[in-house]
KETORGU-729296 format. One record per residue (C-alpha): residue number from 1; residue in one letter; chain; x, y, z negated. Coordinates in steps of 0.25 Angstrom, whole numbers, padded with zeros to 4 digits, always signed. Layout:
# KETORGU-729296
NUM	a	A	X	Y	Z $
...
//
This chain:
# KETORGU-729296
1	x	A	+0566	+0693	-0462 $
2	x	A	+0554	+0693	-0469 $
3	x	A	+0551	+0679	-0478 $
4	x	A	+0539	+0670	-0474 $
5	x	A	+0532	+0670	-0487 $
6	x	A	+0520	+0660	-0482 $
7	x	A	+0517	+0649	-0488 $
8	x	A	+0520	+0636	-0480 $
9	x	A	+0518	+0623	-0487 $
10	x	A	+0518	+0608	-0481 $
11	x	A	+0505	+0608	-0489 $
12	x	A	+0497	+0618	-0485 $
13	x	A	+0484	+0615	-0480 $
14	x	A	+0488	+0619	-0463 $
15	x	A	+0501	+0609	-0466 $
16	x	A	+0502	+0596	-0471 $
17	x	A	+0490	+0595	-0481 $
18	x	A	+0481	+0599	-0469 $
19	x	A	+0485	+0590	-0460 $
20	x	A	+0483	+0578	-0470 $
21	x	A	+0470	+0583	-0475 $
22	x	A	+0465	+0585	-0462 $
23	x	A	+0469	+0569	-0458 $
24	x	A	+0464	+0565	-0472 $
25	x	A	+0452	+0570	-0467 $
26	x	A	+0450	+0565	-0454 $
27	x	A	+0454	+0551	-0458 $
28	x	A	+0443	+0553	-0468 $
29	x	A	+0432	+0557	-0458 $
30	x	A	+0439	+0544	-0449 $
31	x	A	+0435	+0533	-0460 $
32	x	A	+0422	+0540	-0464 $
33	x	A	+0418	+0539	-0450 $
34	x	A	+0424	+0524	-0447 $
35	x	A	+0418	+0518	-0462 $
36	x	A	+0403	+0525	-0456 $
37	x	A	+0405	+0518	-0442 $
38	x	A	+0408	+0505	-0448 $
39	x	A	+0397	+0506	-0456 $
40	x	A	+0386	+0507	-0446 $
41	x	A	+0393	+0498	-0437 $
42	x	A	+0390	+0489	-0448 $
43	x	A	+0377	+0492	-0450 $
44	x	A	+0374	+0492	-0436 $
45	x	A	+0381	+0478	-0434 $
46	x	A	+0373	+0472	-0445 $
47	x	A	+0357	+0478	-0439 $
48	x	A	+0350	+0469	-0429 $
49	x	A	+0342	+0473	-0419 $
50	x	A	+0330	+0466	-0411 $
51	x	A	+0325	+0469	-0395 $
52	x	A	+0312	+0468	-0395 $
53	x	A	+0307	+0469	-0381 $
54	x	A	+0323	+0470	-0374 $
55	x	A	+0314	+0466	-0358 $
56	x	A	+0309	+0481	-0359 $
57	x	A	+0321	+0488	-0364 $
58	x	A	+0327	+0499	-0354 $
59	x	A	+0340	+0503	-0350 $
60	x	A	+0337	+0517	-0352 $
61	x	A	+0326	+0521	-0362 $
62	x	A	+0324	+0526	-0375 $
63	x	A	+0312	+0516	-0379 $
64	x	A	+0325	+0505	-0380 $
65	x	A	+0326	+0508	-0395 $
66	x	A	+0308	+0502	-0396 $
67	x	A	+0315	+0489	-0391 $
68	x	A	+0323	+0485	-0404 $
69	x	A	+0320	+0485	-0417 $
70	x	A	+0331	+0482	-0430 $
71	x	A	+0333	+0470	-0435 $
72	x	A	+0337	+0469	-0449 $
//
């Protein structure tokens, strides 16, 4: 029979090491993305804004965003 002479390590990048590189960086991707949302959620929580003229705003339109302005 003829010997298998590959090289097949629990380190390689296909085995082991890739599997936790690849979670290493999709749990990295996941708290860039959650610290960036929580962030503007501040940030949006904290800007005010003011209707000026709410009587002639209309269900469907896109003249709505003339009817308030940001209050800081």
């Amino acid at each position: 029979m003829a010997e298998n002479k590959t090289r097949r390590m629990c380190f390689n990048i296909n085995g082991l090491l890739g599997g936790i590189l690849a979670t290493v960086l999709l749990l990295s991707v996941l708290v860039f993305l959650t610290i960036n949302a929580i962030t503007v959620q501040q940030k949006n929580a904290t800007t005010y804004y003011q209707l000026d003229d709410a009587s002639n705003i209309q269900m469907i339109s896109t003249d709505n965003a003339k009817h308030y302005k940001i209050v800081k």
